[in-house]
C-alpha positions in Angstrom: 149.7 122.9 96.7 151.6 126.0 96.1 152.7 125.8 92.5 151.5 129.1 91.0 152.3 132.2 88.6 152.6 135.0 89.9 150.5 137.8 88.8 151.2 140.8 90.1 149.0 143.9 91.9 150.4 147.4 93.0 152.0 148.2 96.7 154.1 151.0 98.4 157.8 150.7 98.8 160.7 152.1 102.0 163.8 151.7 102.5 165.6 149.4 104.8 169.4 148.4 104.7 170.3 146.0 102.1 173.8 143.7 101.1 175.7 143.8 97.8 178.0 141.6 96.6 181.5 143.0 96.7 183.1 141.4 94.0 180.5 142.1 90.7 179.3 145.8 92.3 180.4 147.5 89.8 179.7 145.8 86.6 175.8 146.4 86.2 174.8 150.4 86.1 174.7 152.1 89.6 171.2 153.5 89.0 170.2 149.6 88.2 171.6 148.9 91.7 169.9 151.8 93.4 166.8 151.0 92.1 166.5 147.6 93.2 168.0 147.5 95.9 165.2 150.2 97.5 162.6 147.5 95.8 163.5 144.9 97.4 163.9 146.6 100.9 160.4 148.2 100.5 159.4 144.5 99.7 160.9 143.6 103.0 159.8 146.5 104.9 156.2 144.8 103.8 156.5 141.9 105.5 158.6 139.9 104.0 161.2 137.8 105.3 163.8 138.3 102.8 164.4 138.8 99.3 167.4 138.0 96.5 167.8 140.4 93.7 170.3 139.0 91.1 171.1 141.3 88.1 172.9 140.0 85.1 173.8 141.7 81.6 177.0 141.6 79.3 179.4 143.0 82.1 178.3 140.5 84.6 175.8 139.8 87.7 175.6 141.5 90.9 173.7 140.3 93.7 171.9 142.0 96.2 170.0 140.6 99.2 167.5 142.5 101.8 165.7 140.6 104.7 167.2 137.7 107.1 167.9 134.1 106.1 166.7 132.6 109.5 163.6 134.6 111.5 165.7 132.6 114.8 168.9 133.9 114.3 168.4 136.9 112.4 171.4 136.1 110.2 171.2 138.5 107.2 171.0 136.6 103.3 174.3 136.6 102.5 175.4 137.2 98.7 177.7 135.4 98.4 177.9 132.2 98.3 175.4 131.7 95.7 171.8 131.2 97.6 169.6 128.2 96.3 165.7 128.2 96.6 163.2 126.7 95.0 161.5 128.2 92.3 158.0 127.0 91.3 157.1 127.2 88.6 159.9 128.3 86.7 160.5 124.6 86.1 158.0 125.1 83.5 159.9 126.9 81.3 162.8 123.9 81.5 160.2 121.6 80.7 158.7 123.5 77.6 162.3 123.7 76.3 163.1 120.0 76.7 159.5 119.3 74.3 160.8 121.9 72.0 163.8 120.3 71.2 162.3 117.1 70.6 160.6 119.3 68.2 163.2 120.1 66.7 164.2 116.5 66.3 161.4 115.5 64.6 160.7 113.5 67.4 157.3 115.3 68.3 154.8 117.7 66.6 152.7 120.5 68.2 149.8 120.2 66.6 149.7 116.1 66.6 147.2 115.0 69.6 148.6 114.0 72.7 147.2 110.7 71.7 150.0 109.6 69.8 152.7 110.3 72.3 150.5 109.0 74.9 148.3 106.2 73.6 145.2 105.6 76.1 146.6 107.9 78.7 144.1 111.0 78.4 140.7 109.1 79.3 138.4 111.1 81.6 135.5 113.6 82.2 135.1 115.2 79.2 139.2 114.4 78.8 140.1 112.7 75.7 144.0 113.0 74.3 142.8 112.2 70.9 141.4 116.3 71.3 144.3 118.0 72.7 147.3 118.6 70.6 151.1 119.6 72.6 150.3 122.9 71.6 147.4 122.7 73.8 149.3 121.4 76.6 152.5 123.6 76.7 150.3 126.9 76.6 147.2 125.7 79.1 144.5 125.2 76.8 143.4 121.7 77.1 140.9 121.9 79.8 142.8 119.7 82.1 141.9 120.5 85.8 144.8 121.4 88.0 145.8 118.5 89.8 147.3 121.3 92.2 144.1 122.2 93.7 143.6 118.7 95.2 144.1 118.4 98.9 145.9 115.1 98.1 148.3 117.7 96.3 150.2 119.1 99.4 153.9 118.6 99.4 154.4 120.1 102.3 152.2 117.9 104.2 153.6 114.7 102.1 156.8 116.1 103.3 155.6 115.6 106.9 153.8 112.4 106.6 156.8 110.9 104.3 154.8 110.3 101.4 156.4 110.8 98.0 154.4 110.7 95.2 154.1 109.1 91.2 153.9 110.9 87.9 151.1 107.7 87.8 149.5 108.6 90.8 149.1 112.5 89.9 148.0 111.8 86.4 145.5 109.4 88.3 144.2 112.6 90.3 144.2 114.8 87.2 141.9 112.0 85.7 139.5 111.9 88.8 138.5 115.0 87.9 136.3 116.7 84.9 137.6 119.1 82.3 137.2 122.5 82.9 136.8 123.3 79.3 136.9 122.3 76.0 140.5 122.2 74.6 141.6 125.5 73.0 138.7 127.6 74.2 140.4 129.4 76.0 143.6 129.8 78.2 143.7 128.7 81.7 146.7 127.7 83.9 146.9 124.3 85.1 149.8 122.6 86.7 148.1 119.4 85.7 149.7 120.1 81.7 153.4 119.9 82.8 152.9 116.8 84.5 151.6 115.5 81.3 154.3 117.0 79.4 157.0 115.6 81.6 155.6 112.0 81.0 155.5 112.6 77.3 159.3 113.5 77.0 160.1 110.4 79.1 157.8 108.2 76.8 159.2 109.8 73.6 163.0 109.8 74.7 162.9 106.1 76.6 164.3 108.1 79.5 163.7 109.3 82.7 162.5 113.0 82.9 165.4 114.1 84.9 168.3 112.6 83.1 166.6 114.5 79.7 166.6 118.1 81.5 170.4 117.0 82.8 171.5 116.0 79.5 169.3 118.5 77.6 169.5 121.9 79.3 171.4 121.7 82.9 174.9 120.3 81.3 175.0 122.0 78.3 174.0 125.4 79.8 176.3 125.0 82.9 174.0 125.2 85.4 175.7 123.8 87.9 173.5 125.2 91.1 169.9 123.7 89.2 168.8 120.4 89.8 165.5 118.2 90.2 165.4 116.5 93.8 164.7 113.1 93.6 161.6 111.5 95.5 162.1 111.5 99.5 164.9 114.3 98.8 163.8 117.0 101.1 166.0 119.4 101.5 168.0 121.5 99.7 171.2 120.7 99.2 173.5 123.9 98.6 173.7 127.5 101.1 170.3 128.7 101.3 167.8 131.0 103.0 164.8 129.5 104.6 161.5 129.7 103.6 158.7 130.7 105.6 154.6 130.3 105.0 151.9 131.7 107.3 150.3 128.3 108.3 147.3 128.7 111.2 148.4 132.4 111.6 151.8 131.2 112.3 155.2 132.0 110.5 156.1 128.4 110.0 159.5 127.3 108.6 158.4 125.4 105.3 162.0 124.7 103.5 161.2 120.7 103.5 158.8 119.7 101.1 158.1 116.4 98.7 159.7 117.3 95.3 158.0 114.1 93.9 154.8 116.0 94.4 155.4 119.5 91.8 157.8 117.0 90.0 158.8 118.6 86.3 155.7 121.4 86.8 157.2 123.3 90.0 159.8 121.2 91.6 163.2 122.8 90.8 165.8 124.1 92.8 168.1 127.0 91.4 170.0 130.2 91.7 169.6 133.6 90.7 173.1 133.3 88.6 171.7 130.1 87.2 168.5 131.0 86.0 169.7 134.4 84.5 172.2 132.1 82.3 169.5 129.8 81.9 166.9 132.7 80.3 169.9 134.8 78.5 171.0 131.5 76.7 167.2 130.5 75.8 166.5 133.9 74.1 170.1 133.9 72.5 168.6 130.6 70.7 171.5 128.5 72.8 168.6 125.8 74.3 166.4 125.9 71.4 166.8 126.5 67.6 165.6 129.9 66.3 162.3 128.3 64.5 161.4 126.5 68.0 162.2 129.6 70.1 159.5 131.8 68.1 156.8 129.1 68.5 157.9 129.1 72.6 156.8 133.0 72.3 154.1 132.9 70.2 151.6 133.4 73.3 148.0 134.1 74.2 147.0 137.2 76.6 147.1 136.1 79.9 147.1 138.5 81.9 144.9 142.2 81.0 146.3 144.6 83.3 149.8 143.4 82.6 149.8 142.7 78.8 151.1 139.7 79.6 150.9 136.6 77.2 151.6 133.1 77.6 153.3 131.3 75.1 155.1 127.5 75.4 156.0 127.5 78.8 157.5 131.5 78.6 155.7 134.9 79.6 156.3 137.6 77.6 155.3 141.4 78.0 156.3 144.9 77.2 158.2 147.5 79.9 157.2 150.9 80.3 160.8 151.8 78.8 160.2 149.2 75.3 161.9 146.6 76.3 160.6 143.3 75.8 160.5 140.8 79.1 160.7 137.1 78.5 160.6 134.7 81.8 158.1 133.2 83.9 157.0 133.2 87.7 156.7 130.7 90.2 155.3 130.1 93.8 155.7 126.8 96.0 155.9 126.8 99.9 158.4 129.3 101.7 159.3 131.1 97.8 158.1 133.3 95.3 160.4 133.5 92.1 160.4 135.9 88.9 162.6 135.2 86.5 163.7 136.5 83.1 165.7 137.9 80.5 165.4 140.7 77.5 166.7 139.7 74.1 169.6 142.5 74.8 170.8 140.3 77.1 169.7 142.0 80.8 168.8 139.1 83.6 166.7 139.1 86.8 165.6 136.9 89.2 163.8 138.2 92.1 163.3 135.2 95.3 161.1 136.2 97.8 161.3 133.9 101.2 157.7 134.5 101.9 155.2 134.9 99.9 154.2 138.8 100.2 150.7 139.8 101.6 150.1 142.2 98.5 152.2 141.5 96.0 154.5 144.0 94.6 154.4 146.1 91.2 155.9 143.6 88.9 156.2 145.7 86.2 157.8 148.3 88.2 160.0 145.8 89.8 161.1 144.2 86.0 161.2 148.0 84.8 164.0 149.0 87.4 166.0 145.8 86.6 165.9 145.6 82.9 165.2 148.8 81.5 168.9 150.3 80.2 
């Protein structure tokens, strides 16, 4: 299974020709455009297949494209219209926010055990919900295992063999396997904490998990381009580039896949438009009330090299320039996402159609996007 953060190590950049969108050029800073535009053609020149760059701040969004959408035809990503792709596990972040507002409702409590949400449900190796609080859950630090690195865990192959999959039946896996630690030792990402998130909401709210983020975040934010596929829904639905894995040292088109598989912890489908409004409205205190929105980035280091820290379902780390990145990253079969905002209210989201062979400079890449 391909839902992942992406953490990010150093390569070289060149220049190749890119696309802009016509309409919005001029409303983000030239040297903004320059800047990212040369990143994402180095990222192509790389190996790549192709890459969406979509810049937002208070003057409006630009988007700029490098690469193909189709390795058969060659046909160039268009920016316009909007491109869809799936993004990981971004759909993290969506999730966190939906358990914060229950928060907010009174409806749930941080540092309450899992075990009263979820009577019974935790029972394992070394698992036991009556130990691991929400907190524990929303930040990965509950020991679960990651259900992700199961081979039964494939969506691309369930895609194939038409198999969807339960929230039951990948809390059963999680389960058939022992904690990796003891909860809040220490941080450690696991898709495996989502899932159990996801079912919490729908056993809190009475309601499936969908309809909450729909009513919750997706209507009231206008994110009209972001949904959750249901099971057996393999495609995706609006103009979009393909997405290619290396599979048996071939470039394999890998667009289909099982949403029913990453479900609420890496199955969402967006834009670059969308999740920019999405991460400008969250920091803005639009999605979550201000006193929920600080416990979302109270975080733990995740990341060393980086000075990246985890918090409730949101990275958070300091540019070279001082300004302060909020977002997350996410990697599922045929697509790599970063996404993100700055409390100023500058955007990014960088899709990549393949996932690169060295990944790029992140910081560099956030830097040129973000930085004034």
């Amino acid at each position: 299974m391909r839902i992942a953060p992406i953490i990010a190590a150093l390569s070289s950049v060149a220049l190749l020709a890119g696309c802009t969108s016509d309409q919005e050029s001029n409303t983000v800073s030239d040297n903004r455009i320059r800047a990212v535009q040369a990143d994402i053609d180095g990222i192509v020149a790389s190996g790549v297949t192709g890459v969406i760059a979509t810049l937002t701040d208070h003057t409006g969004t630009v988007v700029l494209t490098s690469g193909v959408a189709d390795i058969v035809t060659r046909a160039p990503i268009p920016a316009e219209p909007p491109q869809q792709t799936r993004i990981g596990s971004i759909s993290k972040t969506f999730t966190s926010a939906i358990v914060l507002q229950l928060v907010a409702e009174g409806k749930v409590r941080l540092d309450e055990p899992v075990e009263t949400y979820l009577p019974g449900t935790l029972r394992g190796d070394g698992i036991d919900g009556r130990a691991i609080t929400v907190r524990q859950i929303l930040r990965h630090q509950s020991g679960l295992p990651d259900f992700a690195a199961d081979p039964r865990v494939d969506e691309y192959r369930a895609a194939l063999e038409n198999r969807t999959m339960t929230p039951a039946e990948g809390m059963a896996i999680v389960l058939s396997r022992p904690a990796d630690f003891a909860p809040g030792a220490r941080y450690e990402y696991s898709n495996s904490n989502y899932l159990v998130a996801a079912v919490l909401v729908e056993k809190v709210t009475g309601a499936p998990y969908v309809e909450e983020l729909q009513r919750r975040i997706l209507e009231p934010q206008g994110l009209a381009d972001t949904y959750l596929p249901a099971p057996g829904d393999r495609e995706i639905r609006g103009p979009h580039p393909k997405g290619y894995a290396v599979l048996d040292g071939t470039l394999t088109d890998v667009t289909r896949i099982e949403p029913s598989v990453p479900w609420a912890a890496g199955g969402l489908i967006s834009t670059g438009a969308d999740l920019n409004r999405f991460y400008t409205a969250l920091l803005a205190g639009r999605v979550v009330p201000d006193a929920q929105l600080r416990e979302m980035n109270d975080g733990v280091l995740m990341d060393e090299g980086m000075k990246m820290y985890y918090g409730l379902g949101l990275g958070h780390t300091t540019l070279p320039c001082g300004a302060e990145y909020f977002g997350h990253s996410g990697g599922i079969y045929g697509y790599n996402t970063v996404a993100g905002a700055t409390p100023e209210g500058r955007a990014v989201t960088f899709a990549f159609t393949k996932e690169p062979d060295k990944m790029p400079d992140l910081i560099g890449l956030l830097g040129h996007a973000l930085c004034p």
